[in-house]
C-alpha distance (Angstrom), angle and dihedral (degrees) to the residues before:
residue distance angle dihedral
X1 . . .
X2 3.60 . .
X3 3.83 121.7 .
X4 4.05 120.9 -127.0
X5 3.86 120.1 -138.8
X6 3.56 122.5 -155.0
X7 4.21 115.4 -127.6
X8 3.66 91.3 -97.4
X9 3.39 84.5 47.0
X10 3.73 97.9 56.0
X11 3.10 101.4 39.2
X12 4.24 92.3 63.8
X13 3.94 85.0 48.2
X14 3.59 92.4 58.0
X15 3.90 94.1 45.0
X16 4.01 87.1 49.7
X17 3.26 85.0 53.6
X18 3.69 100.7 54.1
X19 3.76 90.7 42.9
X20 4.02 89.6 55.4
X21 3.61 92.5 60.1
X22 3.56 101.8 44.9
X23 3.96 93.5 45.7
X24 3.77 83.9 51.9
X25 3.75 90.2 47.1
X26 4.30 86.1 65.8
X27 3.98 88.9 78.0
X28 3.44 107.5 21.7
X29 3.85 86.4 53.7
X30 3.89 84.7 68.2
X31 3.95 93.5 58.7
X32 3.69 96.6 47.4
X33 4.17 96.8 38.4
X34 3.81 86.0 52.7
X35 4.14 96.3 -106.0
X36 3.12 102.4 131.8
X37 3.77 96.9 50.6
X38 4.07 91.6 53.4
X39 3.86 81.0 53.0
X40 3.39 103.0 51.1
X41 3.89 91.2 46.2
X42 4.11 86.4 48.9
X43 3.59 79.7 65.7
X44 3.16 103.6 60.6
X45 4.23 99.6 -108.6
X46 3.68 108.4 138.2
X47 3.44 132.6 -114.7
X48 3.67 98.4 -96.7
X49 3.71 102.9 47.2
X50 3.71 89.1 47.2
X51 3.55 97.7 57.1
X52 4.02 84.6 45.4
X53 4.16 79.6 56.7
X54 3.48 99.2 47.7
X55 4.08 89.7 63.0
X56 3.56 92.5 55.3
X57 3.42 99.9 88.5
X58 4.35 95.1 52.0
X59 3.57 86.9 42.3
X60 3.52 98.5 53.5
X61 3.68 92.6 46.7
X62 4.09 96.8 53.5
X63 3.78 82.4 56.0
X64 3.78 103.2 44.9
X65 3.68 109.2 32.4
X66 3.50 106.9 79.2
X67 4.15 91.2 46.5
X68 3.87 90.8 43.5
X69 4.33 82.0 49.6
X70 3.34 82.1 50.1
X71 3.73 102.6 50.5
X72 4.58 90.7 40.5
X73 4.33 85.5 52.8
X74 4.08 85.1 54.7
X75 3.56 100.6 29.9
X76 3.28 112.1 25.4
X77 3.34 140.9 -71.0
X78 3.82 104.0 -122.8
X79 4.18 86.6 35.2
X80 4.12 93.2 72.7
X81 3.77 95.9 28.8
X82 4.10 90.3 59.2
X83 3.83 94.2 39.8
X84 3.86 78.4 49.3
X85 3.77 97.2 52.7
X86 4.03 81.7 47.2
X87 3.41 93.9 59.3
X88 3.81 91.3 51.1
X89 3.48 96.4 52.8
X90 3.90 86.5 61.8
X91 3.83 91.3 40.7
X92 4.15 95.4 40.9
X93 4.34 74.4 52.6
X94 3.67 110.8 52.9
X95 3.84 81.9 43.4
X96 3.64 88.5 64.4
X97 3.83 98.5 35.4
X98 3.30 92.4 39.4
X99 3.89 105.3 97.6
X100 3.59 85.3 59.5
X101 3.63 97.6 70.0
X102 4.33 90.6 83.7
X103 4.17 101.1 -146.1
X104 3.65 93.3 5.1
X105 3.82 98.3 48.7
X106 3.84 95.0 98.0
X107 3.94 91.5 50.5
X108 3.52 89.5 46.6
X109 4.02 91.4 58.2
X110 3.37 94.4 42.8
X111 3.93 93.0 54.6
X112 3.87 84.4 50.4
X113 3.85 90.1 53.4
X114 3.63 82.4 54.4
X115 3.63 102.5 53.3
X116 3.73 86.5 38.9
X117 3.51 94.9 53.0
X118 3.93 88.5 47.5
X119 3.87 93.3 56.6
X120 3.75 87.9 52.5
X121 3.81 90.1 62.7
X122 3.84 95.1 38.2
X123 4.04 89.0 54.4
X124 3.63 98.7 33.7
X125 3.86 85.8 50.7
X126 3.67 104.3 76.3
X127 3.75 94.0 11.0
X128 3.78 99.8 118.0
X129 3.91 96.5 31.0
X130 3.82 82.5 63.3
X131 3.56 99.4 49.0
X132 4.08 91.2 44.7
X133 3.76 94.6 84.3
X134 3.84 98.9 28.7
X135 3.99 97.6 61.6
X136 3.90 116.2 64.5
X137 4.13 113.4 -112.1
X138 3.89 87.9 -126.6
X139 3.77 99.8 55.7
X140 3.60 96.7 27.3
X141 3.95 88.3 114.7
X142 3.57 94.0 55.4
X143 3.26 100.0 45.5
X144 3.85 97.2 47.0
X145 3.94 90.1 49.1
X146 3.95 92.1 44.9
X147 3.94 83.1 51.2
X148 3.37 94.8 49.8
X149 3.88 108.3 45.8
X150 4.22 83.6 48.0
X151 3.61 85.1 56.8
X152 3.59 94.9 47.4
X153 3.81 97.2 41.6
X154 4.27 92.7 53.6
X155 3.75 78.4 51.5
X156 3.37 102.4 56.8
X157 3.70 88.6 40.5
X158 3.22 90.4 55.9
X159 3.46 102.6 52.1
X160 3.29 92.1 52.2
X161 3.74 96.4 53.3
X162 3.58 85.7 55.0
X163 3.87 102.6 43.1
X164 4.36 73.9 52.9
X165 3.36 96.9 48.1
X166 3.95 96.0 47.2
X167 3.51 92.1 44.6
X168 4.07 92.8 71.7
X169 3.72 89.6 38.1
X170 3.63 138.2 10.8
X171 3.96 102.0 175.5
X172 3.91 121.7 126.0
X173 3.60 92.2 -104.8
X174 3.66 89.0 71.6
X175 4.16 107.8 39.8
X176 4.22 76.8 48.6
X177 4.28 88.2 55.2
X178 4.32 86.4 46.3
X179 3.84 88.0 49.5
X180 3.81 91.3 49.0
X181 3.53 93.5 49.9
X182 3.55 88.4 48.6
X183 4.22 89.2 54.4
X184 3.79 85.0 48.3
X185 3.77 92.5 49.8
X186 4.33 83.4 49.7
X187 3.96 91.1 44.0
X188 4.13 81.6 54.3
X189 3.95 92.0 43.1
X190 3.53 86.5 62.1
X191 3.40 95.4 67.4
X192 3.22 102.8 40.9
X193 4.20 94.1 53.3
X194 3.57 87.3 47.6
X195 3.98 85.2 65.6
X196 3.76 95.0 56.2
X197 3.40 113.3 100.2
X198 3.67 126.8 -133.3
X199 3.38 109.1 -140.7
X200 3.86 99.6 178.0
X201 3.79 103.9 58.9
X202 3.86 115.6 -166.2
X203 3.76 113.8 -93.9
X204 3.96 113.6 -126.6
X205 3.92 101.7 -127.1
X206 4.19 89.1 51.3
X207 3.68 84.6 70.0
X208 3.76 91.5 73.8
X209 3.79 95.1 59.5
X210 4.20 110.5 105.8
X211 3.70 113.3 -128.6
X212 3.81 91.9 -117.8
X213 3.79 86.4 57.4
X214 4.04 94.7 46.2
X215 4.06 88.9 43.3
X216 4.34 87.7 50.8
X217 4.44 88.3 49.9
X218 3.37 88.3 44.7
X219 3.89 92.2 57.8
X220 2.99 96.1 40.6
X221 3.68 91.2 62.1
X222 3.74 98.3 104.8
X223 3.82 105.8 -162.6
X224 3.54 85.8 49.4
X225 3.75 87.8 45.1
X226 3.89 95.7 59.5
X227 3.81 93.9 36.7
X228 3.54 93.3 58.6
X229 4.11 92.4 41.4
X230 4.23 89.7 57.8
X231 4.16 96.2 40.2
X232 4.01 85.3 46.4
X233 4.07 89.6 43.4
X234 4.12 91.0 42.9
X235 3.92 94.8 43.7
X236 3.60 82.9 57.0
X237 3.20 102.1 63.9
X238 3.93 97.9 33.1
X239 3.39 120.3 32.0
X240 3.93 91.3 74.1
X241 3.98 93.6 53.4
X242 3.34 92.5 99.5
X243 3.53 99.8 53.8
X244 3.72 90.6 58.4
X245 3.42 102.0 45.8
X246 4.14 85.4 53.5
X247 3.96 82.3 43.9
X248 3.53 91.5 49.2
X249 3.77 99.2 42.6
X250 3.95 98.0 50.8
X251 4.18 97.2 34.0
X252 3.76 94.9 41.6
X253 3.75 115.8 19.5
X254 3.85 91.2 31.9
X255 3.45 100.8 -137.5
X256 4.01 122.4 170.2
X257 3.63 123.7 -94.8
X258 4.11 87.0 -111.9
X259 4.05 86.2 58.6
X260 3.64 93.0 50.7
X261 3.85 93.7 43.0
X262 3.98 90.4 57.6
X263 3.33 97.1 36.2
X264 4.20 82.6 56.8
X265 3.89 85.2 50.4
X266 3.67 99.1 49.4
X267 4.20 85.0 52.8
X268 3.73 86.8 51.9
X269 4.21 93.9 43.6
X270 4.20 84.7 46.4
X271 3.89 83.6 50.4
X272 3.79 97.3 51.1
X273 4.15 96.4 53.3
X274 4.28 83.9 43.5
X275 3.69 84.8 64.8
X276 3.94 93.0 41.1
X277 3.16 92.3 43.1
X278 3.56 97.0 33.7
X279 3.35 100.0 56.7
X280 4.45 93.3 45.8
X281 4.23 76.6 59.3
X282 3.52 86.5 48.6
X283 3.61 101.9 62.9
X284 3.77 100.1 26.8
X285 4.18 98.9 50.1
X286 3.47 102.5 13.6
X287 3.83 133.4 -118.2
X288 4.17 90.0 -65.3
X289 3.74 96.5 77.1
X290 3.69 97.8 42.5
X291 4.05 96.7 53.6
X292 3.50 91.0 39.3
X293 4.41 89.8 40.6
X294 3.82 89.3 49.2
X295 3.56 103.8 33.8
X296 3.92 82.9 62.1
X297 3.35 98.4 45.7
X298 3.75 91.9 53.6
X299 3.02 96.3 56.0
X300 4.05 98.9 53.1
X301 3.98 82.5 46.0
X302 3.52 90.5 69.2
X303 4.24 94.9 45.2
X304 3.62 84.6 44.9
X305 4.01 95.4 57.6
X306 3.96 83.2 57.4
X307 3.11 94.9 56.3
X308 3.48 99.4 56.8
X309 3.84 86.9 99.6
X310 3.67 91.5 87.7
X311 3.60 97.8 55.9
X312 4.10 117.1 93.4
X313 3.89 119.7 -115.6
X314 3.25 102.4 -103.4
X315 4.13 97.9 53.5
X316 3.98 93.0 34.2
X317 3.97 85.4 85.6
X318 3.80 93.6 60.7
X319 4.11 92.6 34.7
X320 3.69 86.6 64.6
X321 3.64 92.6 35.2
X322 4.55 83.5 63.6
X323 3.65 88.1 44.8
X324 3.52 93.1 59.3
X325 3.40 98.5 42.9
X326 3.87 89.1 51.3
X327 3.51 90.3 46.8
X328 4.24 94.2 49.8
X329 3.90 78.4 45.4
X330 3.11 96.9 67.2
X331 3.66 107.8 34.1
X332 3.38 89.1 51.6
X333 4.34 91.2 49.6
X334 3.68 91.4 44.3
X335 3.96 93.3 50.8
X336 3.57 90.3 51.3
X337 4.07 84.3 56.4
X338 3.37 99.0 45.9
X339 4.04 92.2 50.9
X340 3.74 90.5 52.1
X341 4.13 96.3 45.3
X342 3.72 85.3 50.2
X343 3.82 92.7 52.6
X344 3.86 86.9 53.6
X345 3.23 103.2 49.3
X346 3.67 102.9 43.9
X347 4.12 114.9 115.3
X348 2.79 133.4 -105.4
X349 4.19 90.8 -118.1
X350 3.54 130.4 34.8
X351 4.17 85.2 21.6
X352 3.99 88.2 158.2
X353 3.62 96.3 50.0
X354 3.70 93.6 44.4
X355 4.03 95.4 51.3
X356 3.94 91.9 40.1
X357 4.04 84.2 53.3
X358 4.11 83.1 57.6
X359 3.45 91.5 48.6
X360 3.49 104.8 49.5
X361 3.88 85.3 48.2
X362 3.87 94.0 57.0
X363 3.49 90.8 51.9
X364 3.54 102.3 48.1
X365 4.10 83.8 52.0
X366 3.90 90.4 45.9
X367 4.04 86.6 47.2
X368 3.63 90.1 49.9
X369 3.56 97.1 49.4
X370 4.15 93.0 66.5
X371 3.77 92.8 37.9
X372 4.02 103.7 50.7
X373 3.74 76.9 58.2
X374 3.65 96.0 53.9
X375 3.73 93.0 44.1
X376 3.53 96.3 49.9
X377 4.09 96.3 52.0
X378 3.89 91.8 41.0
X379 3.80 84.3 57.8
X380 3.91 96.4 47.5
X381 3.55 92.5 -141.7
X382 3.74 86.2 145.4
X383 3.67 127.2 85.9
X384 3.67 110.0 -124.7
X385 3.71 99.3 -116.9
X386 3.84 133.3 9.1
X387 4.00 123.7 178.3
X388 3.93 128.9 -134.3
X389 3.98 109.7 -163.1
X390 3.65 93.0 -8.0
X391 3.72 93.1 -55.0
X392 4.00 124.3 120.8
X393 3.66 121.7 -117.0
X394 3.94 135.9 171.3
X395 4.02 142.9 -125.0
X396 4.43 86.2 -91.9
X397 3.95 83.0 58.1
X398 3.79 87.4 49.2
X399 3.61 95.0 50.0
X400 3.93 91.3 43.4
X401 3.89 93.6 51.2
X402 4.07 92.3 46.8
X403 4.31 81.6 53.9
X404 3.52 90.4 41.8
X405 3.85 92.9 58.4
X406 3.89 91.0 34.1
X407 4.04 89.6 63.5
X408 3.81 91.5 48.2
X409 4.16 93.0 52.5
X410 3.69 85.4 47.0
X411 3.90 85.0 60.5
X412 4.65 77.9 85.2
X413 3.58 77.8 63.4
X414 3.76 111.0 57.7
X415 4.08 80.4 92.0
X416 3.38 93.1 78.9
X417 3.80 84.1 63.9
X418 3.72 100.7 103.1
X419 3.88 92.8 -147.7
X420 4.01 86.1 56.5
X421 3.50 101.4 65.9
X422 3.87 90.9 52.7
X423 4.03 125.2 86.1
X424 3.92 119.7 -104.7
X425 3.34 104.3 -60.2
X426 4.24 129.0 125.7
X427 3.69 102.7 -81.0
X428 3.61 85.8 -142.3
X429 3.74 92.0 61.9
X430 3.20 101.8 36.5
X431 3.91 102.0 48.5
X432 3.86 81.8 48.4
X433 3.73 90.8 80.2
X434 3.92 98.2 54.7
């Protein structure tokens, strides 16, 4: 049975919401802005065992999201996300304290990672089955872009308050104050998650049903099936673009550290009005014309980055500078998309398993994406250079062209898309009624 709100009702759901994420943005900031490796090398940890740290937290969630999806389907949704959040208050603290500890401090941090990384998988678990019911089908769009470019703007905020505050001094002391913040920030989040309300409470018989037996329904769900096959197949083959054109920009043009740093920005800025923008396409045209929009437009990205040989030295800077706005663009569009198709087509039972299935299959793609490049270089299967109209190019050009053509077969599989194989009406409407 599914629980109505009121407007006024709705409305202070959706600002919980929005408050959630950008509380939780405070620590996880420090993961993805490179914080806590600076920290844990402050501390003394070498470099190996700190990169064998720093996967703890993607590990840990391709074992225990599915189980902890499990648990918030039977449970209750809100139930293992706030005894999550609990544990990462502990885990955001030991992180913080933990260079006190003398001989112990680095096993102290690493058991905070731990906990830390465990809260991320009990949140993440039954995130979006929570929000399903709680944000209206019609500005679903909206909202999730809003939401979105908030989050991304505290976290580029943030990291620049830290890359500030590091810059004047980078003692212990001070990477222990940013982690307490962070704990604060947590301690704060669990207020604020505590207000959302679930509107979908478990039903008693479902908590009979074996995982094995929820995990087979689940796949057998075949719009969910397909959906997750393309986002898995198109992650592959995007999310790492980026990456090379950075690679390809410092390694082979030779541009400064300051050129690669804005060029980084202007792909996060390009990102930021994709979601806007994104999510006003959303609602108005459905999710149909942005996958198929974007999916496009990735794809001539990626030509387009070849072709940069043709452009003189002096514009090349701000060529790349469009392509990587386009390219944040849409990303950033085509996330917002993919969010609100999953919201849509999320059943009616077993909602947590069935959205942590989707996430765990984006990731894999997006993890993919940066290592088929790294296996492909370490294997030198590459020539060195190759030419296109008499102009040189490199191995990252190689790479970037096979993606590039990759996207534009997977144009055959936009109908996998569940939104695609319906008529003309708002994907966000339509989908609603799955």
């Amino acid at each position: 049975m599914t629980i109505q709100l009121s407007s006024r009702e709705e409305k202070a759901a959706l600002r919980c919401i929005v408050w959630t994420q950008c509380l939780g943005i405070v620590a996880v900031a420090t993961i993805v802005n490179g914080t806590l490796l600076l920290y844990l090398t402050a501390i003394g940890i070498s470099a190996v065992r700190t990169m064998i740290y720093l996967v703890i937290s993607p590990l840990t969630n391709a074992v225990l999201l599915l189980p902890a999806a499990y648990l918030a389907d039977r449970y209750g949704k809100k139930r293992i996300g706030q005894l999550g959040v609990t544990i990462g208050i502990f885990g955001w603290t030991l992180i913080s304290a933990g260079a006190f500890g003398g001989h112990l401090s680095e096993g102290l941090i690493v058991f905070g990672i731990v906990l830390a990384s465990v809260c991320s998988s009990m949140t993440g678990a039954g995130w979006f089955s929570l929000l399903s019911p709680i944000i209206p089908a019609e500005t679903r769009g909206r909202f999730l872009g809003r939401l979105r470019l908030i989050f991304s703007f505290v976290s580029l905020i943030l990291s620049a308050i830290f890359a500030w505050i590091l810059s004047l001094d980078s003692g212990v002391i001070i990477y222990q104050g940013i982690y307490a913040v962070a704990t604060l920030a947590f301690i704060a989040r669990w207020f604020t998650f505590r207000l959302i309300p679930e509107l979908e409470p478990p039903a008693i018989e479902t908590r009979s049903a074996s995982f094995r037996k929820v995990l087979i329904e689940v796949v057998q769900l075949k719009s969910l099936a397909g959906f997750c096959s393309y986002i898995f197949l198109l992650g592959m083959f995007t999310a790492g673009a980026a990456a090379l054109f950075a690679m390809t920009e410092k390694r082979v043009l030779d541009f400064s550290d300051t050129w690669i740093i804005l060029l980084s920005n202007v792909n996060l800025v390009g990102g930021m009005l994709g979601m806007f923008l994104g999510g006003r396409m959303v609602d108005g045209h459905g999710t149909r014309l942005v996958f198929a929009g974007c999916h496009m437009l990735l794809a001539l990205t990626l030509f387009a980055f070849l072709l940069r040989v043709f452009s003189g030295p002096s514009f090349l800077p701000f060529y790349l500078g469009g392509l990587h706005f386009l390219l944040g663009g849409a990303l950033g569009a085509i996330g917002i998309a993919m969010t609100t198709e999953l919201l849509g087509i999320l059943p009616k039972k077993n909602k947590s398993v069935a959205a942590s299935m989707f996430v765990i299959f984006q990731t894999s793609g997006v993890a993919l994406s940066g290592l088929i490049p790294a296996w492909i270089l370490k294997a030198d299967i590459l020539r060195t250079s190759w030419k296109l109209g008499g102009h040189e190019l490199s191995p990252f050009d190689a790479i970037l062209l096979g993606y590039g053509l990759m996207t534009l077969v997977l144009v055959a599989t936009l109908g996998l898309v569940p939104s695609m194989l319906r008529k003309s009406e708002p994907a966000s409407l339509g989908l609603n009624r799955l």
